[in-house]
SETOR-79900 format. One record per residue (C-alpha): residue number from 1; x, z, y. Coordinates in steps of 0.05 Angstrom, whole numbers, plus 5000, padded with zeros to 4 digits. Layout:
BEGIN
@n:NUM | x:X | z:Z | y:Y
...
//
This chain:
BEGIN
@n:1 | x:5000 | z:5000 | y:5000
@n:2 | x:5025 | z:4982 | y:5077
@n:3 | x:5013 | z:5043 | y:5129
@n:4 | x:5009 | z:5030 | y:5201
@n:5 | x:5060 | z:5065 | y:5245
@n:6 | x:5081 | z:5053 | y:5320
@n:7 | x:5152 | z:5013 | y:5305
@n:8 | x:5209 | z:5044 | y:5325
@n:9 | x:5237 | z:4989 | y:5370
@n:10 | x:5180 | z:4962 | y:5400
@n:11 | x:5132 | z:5013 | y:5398
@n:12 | x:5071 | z:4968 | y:5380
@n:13 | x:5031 | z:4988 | y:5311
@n:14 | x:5048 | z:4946 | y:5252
@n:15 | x:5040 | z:4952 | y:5181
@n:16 | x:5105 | z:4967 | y:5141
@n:17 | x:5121 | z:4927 | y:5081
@n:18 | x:5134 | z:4957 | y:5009
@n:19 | x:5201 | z:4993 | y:5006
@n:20 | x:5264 | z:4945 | y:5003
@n:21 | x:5318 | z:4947 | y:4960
@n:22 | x:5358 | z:4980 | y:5019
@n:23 | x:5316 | z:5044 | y:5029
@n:24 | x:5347 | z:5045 | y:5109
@n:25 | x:5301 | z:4989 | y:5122
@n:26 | x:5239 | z:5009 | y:5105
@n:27 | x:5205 | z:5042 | y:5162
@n:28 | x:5247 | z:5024 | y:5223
@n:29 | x:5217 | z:4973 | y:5247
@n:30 | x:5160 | z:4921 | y:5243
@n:31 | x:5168 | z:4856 | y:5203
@n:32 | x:5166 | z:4821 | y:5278
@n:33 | x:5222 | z:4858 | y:5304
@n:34 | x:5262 | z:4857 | y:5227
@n:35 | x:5265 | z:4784 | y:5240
@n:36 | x:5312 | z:4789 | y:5290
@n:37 | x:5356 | z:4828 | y:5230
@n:38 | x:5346 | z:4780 | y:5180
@n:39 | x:5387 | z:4845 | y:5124
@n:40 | x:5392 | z:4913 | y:5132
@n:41 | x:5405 | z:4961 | y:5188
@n:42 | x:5473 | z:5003 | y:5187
@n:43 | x:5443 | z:5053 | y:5239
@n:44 | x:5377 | z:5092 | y:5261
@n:45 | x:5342 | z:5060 | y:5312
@n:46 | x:5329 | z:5116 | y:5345
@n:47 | x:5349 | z:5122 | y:5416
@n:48 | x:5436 | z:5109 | y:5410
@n:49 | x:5470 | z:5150 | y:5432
@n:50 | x:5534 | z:5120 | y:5418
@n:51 | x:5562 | z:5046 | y:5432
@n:52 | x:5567 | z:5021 | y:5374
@n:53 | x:5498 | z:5042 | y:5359
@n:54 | x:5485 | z:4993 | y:5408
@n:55 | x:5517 | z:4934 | y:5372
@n:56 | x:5445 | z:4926 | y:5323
@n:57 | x:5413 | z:4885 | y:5397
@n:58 | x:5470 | z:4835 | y:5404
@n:59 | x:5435 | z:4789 | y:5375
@n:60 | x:5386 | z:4789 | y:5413
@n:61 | x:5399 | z:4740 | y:5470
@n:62 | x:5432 | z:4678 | y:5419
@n:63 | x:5371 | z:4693 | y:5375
@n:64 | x:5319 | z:4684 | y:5430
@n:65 | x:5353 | z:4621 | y:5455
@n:66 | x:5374 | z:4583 | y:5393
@n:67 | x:5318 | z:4605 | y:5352
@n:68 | x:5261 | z:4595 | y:5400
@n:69 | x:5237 | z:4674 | y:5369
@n:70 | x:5201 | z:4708 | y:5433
@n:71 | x:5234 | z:4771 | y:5447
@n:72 | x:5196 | z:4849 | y:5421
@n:73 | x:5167 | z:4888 | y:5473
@n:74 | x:5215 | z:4935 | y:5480
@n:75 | x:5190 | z:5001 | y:5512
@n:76 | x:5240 | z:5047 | y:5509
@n:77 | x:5279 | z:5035 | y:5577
@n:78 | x:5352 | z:5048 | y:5535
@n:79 | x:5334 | z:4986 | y:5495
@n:80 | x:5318 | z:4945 | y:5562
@n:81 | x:5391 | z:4969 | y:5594
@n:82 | x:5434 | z:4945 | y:5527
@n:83 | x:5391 | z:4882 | y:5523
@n:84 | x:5405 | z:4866 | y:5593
@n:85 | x:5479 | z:4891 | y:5586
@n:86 | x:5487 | z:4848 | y:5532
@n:87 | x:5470 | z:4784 | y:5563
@n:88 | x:5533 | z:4786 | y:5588
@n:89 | x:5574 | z:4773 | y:5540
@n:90 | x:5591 | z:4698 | y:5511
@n:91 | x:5604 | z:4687 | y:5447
@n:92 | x:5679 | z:4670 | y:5459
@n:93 | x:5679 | z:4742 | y:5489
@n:94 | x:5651 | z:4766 | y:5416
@n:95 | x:5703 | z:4719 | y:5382
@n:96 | x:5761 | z:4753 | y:5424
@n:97 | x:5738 | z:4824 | y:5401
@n:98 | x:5732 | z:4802 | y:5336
@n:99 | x:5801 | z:4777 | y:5340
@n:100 | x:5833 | z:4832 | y:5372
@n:101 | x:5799 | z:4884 | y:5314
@n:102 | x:5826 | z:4850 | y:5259
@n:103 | x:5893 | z:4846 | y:5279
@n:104 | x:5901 | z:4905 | y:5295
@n:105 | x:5865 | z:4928 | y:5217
@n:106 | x:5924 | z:4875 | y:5190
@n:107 | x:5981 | z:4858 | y:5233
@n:108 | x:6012 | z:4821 | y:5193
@n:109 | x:6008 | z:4757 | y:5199
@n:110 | x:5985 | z:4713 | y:5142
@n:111 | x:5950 | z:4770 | y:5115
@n:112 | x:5886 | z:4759 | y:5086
@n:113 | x:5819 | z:4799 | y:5115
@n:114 | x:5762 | z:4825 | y:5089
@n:115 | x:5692 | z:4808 | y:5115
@n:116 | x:5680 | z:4872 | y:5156
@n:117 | x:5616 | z:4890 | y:5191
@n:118 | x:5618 | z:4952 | y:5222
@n:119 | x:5659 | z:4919 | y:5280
@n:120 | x:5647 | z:4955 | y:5352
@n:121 | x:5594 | z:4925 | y:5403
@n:122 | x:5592 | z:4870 | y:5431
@n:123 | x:5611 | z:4843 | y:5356
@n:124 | x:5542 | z:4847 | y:5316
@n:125 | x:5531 | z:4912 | y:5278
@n:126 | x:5484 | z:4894 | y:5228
@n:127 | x:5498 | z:4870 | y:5153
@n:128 | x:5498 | z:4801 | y:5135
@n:129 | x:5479 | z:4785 | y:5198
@n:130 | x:5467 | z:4709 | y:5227
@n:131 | x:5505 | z:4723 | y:5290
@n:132 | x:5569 | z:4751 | y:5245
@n:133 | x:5571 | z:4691 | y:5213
@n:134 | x:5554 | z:4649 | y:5265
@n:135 | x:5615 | z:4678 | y:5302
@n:136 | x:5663 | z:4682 | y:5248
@n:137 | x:5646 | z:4617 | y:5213
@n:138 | x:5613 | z:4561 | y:5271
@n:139 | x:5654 | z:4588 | y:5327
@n:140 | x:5726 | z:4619 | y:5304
@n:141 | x:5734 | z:4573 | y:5239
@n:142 | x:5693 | z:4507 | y:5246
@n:143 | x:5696 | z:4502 | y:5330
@n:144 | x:5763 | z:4536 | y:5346
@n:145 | x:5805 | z:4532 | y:5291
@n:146 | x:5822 | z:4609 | y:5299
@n:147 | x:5807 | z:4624 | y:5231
@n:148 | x:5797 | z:4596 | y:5153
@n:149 | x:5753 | z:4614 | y:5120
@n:150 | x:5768 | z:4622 | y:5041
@n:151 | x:5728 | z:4650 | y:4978
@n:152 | x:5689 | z:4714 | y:4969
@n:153 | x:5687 | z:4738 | y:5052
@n:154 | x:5757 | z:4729 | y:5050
@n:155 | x:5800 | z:4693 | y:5110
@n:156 | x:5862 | z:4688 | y:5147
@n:157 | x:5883 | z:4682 | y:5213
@n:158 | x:5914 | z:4612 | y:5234
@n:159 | x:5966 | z:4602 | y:5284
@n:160 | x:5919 | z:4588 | y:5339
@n:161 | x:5887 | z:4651 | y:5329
@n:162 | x:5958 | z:4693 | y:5341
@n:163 | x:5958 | z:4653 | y:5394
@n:164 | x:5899 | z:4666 | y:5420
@n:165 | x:5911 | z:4746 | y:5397
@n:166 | x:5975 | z:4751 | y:5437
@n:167 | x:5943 | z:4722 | y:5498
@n:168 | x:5884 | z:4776 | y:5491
@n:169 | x:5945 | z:4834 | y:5489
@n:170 | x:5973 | z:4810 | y:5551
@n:171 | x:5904 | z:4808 | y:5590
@n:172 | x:5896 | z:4891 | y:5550
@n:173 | x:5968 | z:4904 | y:5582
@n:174 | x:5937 | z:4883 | y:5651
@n:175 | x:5885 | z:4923 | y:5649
@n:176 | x:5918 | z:4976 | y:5628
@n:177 | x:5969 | z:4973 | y:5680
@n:178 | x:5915 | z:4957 | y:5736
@n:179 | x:5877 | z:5016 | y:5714
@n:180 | x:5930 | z:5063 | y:5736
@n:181 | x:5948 | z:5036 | y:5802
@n:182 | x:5869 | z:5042 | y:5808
@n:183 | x:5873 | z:5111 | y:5802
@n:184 | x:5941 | z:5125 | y:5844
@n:185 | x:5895 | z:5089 | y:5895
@n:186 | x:5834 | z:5137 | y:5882
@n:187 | x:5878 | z:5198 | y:5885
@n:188 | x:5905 | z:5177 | y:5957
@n:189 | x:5829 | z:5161 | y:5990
@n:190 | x:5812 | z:5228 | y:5957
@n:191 | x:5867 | z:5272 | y:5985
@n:192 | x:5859 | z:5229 | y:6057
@n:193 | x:5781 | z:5238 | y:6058
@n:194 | x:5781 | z:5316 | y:6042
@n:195 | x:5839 | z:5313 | y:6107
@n:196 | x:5786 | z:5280 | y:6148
@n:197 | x:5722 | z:5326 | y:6128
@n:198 | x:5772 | z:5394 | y:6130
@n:199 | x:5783 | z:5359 | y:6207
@n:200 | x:5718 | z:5344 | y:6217
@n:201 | x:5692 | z:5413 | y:6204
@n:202 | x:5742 | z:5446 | y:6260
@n:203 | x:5719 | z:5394 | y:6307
@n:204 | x:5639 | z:5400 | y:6295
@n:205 | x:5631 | z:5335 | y:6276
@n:206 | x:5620 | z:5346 | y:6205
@n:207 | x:5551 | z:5315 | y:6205
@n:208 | x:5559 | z:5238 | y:6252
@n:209 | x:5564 | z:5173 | y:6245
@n:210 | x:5628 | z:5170 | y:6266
@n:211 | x:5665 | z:5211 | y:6202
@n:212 | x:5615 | z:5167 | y:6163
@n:213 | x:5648 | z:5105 | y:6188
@n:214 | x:5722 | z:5144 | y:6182
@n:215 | x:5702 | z:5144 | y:6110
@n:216 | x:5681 | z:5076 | y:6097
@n:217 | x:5734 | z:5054 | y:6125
@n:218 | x:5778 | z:5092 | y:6081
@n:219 | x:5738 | z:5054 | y:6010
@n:220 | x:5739 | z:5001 | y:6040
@n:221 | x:5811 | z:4992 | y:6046
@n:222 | x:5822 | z:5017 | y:5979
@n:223 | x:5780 | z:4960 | y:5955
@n:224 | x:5826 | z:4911 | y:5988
@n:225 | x:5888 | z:4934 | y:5956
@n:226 | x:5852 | z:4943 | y:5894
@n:227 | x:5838 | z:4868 | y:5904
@n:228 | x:5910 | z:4860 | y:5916
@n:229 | x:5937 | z:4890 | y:5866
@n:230 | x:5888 | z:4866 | y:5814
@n:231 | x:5918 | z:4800 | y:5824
@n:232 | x:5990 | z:4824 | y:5829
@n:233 | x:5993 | z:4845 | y:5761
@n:234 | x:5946 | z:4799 | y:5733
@n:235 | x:5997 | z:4740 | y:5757
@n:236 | x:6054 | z:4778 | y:5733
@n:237 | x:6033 | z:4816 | y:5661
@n:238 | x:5990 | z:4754 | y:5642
@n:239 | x:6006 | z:4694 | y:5669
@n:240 | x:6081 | z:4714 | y:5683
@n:241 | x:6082 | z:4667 | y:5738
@n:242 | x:6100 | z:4684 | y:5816
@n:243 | x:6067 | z:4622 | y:5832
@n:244 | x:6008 | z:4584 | y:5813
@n:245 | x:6010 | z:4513 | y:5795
@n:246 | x:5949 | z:4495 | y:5750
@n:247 | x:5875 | z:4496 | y:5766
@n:248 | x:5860 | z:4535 | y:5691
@n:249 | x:5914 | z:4585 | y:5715
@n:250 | x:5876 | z:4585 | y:5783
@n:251 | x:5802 | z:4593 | y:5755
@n:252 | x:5824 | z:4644 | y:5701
@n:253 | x:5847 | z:4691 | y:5759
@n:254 | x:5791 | z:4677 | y:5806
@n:255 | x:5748 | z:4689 | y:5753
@n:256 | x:5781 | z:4759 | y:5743
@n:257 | x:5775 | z:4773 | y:5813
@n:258 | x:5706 | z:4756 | y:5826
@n:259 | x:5686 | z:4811 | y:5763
@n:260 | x:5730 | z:4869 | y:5805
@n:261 | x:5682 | z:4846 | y:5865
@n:262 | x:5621 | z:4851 | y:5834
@n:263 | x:5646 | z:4912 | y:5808
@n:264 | x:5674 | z:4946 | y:5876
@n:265 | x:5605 | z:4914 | y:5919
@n:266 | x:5571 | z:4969 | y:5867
@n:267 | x:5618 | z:5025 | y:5875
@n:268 | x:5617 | z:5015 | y:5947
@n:269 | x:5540 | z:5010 | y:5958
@n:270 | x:5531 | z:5079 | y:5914
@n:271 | x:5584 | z:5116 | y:5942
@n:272 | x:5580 | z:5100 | y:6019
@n:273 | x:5508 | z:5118 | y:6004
@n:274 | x:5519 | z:5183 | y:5985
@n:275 | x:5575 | z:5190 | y:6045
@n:276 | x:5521 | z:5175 | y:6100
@n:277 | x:5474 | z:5214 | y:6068
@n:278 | x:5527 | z:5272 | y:6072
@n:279 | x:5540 | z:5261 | y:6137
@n:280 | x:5467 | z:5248 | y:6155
@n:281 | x:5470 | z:5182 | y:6189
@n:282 | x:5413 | z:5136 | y:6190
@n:283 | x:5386 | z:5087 | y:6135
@n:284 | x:5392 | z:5038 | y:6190
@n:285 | x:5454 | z:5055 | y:6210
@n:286 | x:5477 | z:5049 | y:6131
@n:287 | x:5440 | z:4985 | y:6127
@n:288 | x:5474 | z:4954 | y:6181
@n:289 | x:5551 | z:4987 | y:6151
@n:290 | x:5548 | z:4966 | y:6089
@n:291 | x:5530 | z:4892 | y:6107
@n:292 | x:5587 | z:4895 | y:6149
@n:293 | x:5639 | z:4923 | y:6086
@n:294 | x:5604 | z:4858 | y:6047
@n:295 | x:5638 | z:4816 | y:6094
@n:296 | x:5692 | z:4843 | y:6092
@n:297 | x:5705 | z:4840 | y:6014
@n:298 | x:5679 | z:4763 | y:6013
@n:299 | x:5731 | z:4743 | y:6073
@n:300 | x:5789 | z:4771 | y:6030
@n:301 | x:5750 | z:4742 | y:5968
@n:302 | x:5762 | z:4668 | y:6002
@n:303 | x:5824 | z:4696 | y:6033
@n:304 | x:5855 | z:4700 | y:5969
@n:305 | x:5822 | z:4636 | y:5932
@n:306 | x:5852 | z:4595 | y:5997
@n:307 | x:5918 | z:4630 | y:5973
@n:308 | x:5915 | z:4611 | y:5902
@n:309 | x:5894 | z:4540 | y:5921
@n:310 | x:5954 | z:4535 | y:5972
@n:311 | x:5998 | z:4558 | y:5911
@n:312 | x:5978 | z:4507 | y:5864
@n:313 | x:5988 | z:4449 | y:5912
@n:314 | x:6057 | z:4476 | y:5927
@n:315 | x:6070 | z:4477 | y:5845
@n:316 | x:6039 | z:4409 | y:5833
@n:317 | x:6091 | z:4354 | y:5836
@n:318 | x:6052 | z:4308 | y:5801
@n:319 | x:5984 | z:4277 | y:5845
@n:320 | x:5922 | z:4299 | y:5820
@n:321 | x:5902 | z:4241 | y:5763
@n:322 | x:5840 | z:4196 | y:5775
@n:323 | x:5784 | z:4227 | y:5737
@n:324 | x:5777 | z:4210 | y:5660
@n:325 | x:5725 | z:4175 | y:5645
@n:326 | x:5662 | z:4204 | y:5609
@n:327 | x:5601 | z:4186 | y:5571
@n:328 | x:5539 | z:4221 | y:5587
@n:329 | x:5538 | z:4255 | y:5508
@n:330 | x:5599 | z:4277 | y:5526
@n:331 | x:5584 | z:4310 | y:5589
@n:332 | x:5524 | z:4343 | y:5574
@n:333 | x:5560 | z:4384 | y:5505
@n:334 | x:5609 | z:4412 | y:5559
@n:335 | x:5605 | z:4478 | y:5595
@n:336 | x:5595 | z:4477 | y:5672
@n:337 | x:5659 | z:4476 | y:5713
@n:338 | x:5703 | z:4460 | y:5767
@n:339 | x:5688 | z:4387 | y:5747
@n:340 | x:5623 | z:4384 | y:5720
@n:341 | x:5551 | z:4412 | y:5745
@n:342 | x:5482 | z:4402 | y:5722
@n:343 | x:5423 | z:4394 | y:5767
@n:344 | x:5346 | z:4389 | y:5746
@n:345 | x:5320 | z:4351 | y:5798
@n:346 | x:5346 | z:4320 | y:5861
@n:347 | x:5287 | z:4342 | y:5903
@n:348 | x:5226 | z:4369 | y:5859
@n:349 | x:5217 | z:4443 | y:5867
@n:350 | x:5217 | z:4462 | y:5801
@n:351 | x:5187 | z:4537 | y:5815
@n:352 | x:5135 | z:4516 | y:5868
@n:353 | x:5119 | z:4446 | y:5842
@n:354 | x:5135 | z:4410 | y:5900
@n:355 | x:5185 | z:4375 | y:5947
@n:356 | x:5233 | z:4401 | y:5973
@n:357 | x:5280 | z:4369 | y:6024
@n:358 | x:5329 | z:4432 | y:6018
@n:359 | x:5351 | z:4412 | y:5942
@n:360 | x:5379 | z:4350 | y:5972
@n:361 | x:5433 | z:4399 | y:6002
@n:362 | x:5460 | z:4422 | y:5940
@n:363 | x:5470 | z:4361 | y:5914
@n:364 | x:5512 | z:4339 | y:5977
@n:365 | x:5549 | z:4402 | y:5976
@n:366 | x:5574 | z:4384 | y:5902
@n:367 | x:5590 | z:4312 | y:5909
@n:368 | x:5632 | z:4336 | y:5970
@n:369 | x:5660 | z:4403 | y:5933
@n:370 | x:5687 | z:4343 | y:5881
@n:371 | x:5721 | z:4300 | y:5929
@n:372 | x:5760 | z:4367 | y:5964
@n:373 | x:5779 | z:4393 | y:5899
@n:374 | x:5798 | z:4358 | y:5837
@n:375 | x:5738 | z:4312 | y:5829
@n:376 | x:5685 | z:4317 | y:5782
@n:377 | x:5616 | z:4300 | y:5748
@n:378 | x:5547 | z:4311 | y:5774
@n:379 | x:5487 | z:4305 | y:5724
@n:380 | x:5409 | z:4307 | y:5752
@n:381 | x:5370 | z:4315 | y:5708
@n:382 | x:5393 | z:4360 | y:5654
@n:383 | x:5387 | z:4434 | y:5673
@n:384 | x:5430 | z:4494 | y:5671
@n:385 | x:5412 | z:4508 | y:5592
@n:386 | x:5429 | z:4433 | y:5577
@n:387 | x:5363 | z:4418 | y:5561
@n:388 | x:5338 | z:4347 | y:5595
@n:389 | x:5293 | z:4352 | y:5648
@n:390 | x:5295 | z:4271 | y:5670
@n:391 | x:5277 | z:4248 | y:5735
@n:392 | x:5206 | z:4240 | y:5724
@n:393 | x:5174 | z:4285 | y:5784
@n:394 | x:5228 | z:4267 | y:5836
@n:395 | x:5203 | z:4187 | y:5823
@n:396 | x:5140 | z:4222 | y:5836
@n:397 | x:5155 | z:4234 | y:5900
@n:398 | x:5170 | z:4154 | y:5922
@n:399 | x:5117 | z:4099 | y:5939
@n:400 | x:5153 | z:4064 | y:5878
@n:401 | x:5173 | z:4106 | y:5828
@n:402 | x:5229 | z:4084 | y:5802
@n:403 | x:5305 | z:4095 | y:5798
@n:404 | x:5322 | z:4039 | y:5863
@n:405 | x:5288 | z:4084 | y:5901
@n:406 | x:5322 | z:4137 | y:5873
@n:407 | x:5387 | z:4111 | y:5881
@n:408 | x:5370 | z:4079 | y:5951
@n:409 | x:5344 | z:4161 | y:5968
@n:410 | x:5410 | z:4183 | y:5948
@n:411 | x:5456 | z:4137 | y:5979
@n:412 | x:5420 | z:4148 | y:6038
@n:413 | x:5432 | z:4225 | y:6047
@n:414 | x:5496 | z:4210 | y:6030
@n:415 | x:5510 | z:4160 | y:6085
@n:416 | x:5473 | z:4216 | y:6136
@n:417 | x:5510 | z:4283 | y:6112
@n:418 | x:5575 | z:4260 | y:6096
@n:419 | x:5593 | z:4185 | y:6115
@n:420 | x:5578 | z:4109 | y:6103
@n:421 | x:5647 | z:4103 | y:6075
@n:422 | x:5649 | z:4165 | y:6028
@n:423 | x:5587 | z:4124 | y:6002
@n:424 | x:5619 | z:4072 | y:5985
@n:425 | x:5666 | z:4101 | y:5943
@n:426 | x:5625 | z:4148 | y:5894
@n:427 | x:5598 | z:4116 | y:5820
@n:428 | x:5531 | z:4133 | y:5811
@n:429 | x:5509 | z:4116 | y:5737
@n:430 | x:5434 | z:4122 | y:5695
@n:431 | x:5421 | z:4135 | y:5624
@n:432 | x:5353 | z:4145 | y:5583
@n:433 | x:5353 | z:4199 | y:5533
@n:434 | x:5298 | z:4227 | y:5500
@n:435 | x:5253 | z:4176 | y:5544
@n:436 | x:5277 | z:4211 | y:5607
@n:437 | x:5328 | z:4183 | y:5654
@n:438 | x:5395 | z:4219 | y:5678
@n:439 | x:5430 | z:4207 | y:5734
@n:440 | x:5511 | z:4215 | y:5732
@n:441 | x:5549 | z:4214 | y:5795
@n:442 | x:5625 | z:4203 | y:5789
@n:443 | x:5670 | z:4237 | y:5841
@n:444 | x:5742 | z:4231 | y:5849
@n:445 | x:5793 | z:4271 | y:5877
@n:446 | x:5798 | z:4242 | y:5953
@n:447 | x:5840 | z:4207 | y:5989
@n:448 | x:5827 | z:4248 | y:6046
@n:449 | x:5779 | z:4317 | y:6053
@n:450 | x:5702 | z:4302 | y:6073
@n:451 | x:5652 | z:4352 | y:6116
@n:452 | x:5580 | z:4352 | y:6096
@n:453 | x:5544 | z:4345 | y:6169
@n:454 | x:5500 | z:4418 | y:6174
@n:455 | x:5460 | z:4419 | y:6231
@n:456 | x:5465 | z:4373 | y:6294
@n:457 | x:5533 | z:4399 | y:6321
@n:458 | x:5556 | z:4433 | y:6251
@n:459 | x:5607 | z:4412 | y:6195
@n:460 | x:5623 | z:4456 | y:6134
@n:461 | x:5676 | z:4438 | y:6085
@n:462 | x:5667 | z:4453 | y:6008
@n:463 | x:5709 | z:4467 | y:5955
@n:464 | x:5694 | z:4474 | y:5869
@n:465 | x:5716 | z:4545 | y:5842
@n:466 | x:5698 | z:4548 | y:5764
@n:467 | x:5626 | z:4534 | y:5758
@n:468 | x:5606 | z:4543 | y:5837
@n:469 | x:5607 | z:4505 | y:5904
@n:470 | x:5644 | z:4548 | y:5962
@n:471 | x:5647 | z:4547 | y:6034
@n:472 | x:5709 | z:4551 | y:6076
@n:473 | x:5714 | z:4580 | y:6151
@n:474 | x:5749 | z:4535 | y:6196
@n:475 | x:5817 | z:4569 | y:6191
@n:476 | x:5811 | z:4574 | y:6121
@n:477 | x:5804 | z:4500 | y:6114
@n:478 | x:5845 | z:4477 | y:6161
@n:479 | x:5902 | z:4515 | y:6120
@n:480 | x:5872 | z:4489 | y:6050
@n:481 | x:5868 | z:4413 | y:6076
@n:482 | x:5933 | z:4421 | y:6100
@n:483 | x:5975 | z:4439 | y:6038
@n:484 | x:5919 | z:4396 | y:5997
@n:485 | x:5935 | z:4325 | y:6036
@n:486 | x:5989 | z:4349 | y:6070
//
């Protein structure tokens, strides 16, 4: 007989099926939220209360996506903060942890492994799992050649996967290192700030705006160095390089940096929140402060990309090569990057179902981004996720619906927000998959930087950065174009 209990994960009633031949899963969960198990649990799911408890809901996200299976209700708020926390993580990211357990469990290399499942979180907890094999087999073995895969869950790591391992020490030596000139930095705001309240208190001005702003100061300048320093030692530990000369050297360390700025924006909001509160200053007055230490972190953010680009053009002594060419397949089964970005439509709103003039932008700012960086590919048509949207409602949109006018639309803003000549010089290409048409747009690296026209009496130049489109102040790109074109 079934009996009907609330599940354990999602809360709803369901009727639990006749004990399994693993006694742990009978009674955990529903059959709807089993699914997502496919085996057996290795862990309660009660509330975890430790992180690799937590490891049972990393499958969540690739299963939702891949699988098309709608995602539990998930009631308990824990459950909501690991799915979400999860998300994060790529699979590569899950492949490097994996990588980084087991050779540490056998250093040796050409040692053979054992299958082993109850690997830390992010790395999926539960037995037999789809995602373990997924990752071990599809990703490390089959797609990156990290691994082979021999009889009876037995394999060895390959030469790529050292590789790859030794690589992953060097970024753990960083952080290590980073972490404690972190904390030297910590130490020194602390000792400094209890100086300024111990001051503040002899002078009655304990309680103002004006010790508030002392303080923020004080984070905020440790955030800078932090900054500095991240990339000090990330250049030096990982890289081993004084100087930058390649754009994947470039992107890596960008990429690194922007983390430690989402991070520090965080640690900044929650802390100078609690220091205005202490010093009972406004919510306006906070408001307007902390805008002002966001723009502060985001000019040394492009302060230190226009530094990094000014290095690589110094290391290059080759020019940067005409852009390979690429077929559409290809394109699309690539990851977004410095040289390639997707685009659903061209126009069509795809959230308010309807034009909109302002997506017109973006696609200028890319095109442009391309030509001031390294050149690259534009797709419309095919959205973030890969999945092909076609050009269907921007034709909507035209008297004739059609891809002339699409083309002649396109040319057009071109012509008005960059230049006739720039125009000239782009390929613009169309294919029809899946009865839907794409349009590619080919951009090379330029023979001299372009301005996309903002505004009657306003030009902003754009640069690629990984995956995004960024904008440069005047100075900033006067010194980028410079060392760029020369």
């Amino acid at each position: 007989m079934e009996n009907k209990h609330p599940c354990h994960l999602c809360g709803l009633e369901a009727s639990y099926p006749p004990p399994h031949k693993n006694p742990l899963l009978y009674g955990f969960s529903c059959k709807r939220c089993r699914d997502y198990y496919i085996d057996s649990f290795l862990v309660d799911l009660g509330e975890p209360t430790k992180d690799e408890d937590r490891a049972i809901l990393s499958g969540f996200t690739r299963w939702e996506n891949e699988l098309g299976r709608p995602t539990p209700e998930i009631l308990n708020e824990n459950y909501e903060k690991i799915i979400k926390e999860n998300s994060s993580y790529s699979d590569t990211e899950k492949i490097d942890g994996l990588l980084l357990y087991y050779s540490k469990k056998y250093p040796g290399k050409g040692s053979s492994a054992n299958y082993d499942y109850n690997l830390d979180y992010p790395i999926t907890f539960s037995q037999s799992s789809d995602e373990f094999l997924y990752l071990l087999k599809d990703v490390a073995y089959r797609k990156l050649g990290y691994l082979k895969v021999l009889a009876r869950r037995i394999f060895i790591i390959q030469p790529e996967g050292w590789m790859r391992i030794e690589w992953l020490k060097k970024i753990e030596l960083a952080d290590e290192k980073y972490n404690i000139e972190s904390e030297k930095i910590m130490k020194k705001i602390s000792s400094i700030e209890m100086d300024l309240i111990a001051q503040s208190d002899v002078k009655g001005i304990r309680y103002s705006s004006v010790l508030a702003r002392k303080r923020k100061d004080l984070y905020l300048d440790g955030t800078i160095q932090k900054l500095e320093k991240k990339l000090e030692i990330d250049k030096k530990v990982i890289l081993g390089l004084q100087i930058i000369s390649k754009p994947d050297d470039l992107n890596f360390l960008f990429g690194r940096i922007q983390k430690l700025e989402e991070f520090e924006k965080n640690f900044l909001t929650e802390r100078l929140s609690e220091i205005y509160q202490d010093c009972k200053a406004s919510q306006s007055f906070f408001d307007h402060d902390i805008a002002e230490v966001y723009k502060e972190v985001d000019s040394k953010i492009k302060e230190i990309l226009v530094d990094l680009r000014v290095e690589e053009s110094k290391g290059e002594e080759a020019e940067i090569p005409e852009l390979l060419e690429r077929d559409i397949d290809i394109l699309i089964g690539m990851d977004e990057s410095s040289q390639l970005e997707f685009k659903s439509t061209f126009q069509w709103d795809i959230k308010l179902e309807q034009k909109n003039i302002d997506l017109r932008n973006e696609v200028i700012k890319t095109i442009a981004a391309f030509n001031n960086t390294e050149g690259g590919y534009l797709l419309i048509g095919i959205d973030d996720n890969k999945k092909i949207f076609g050009l269907d409602k921007d034709y909507s949109l035209f008297k004739k619906q059609n891809k002339d006018v699409f083309l002649q639309t396109l040319i057009h803003e071109i012509e008005n927000k960059i230049s006739k000549d720039f125009a000239t010089i782009i390929s613009v290409s169309f294919y029809n998959l899946e009865n839907k048409d794409i349009c590619r747009i080919k951009v090379n690296f330029g023979d001299e930087p372009v301005w996309v026209k903002e505004g009657k009496n306003n030009e902003v130049f754009y640069i690629r950065l990984q995956n995004l489109t960024k904008s440069l102040s005047p100075s900033e790109s006067m010194k980028y174009i410079k060392k760029k074109w020369g």
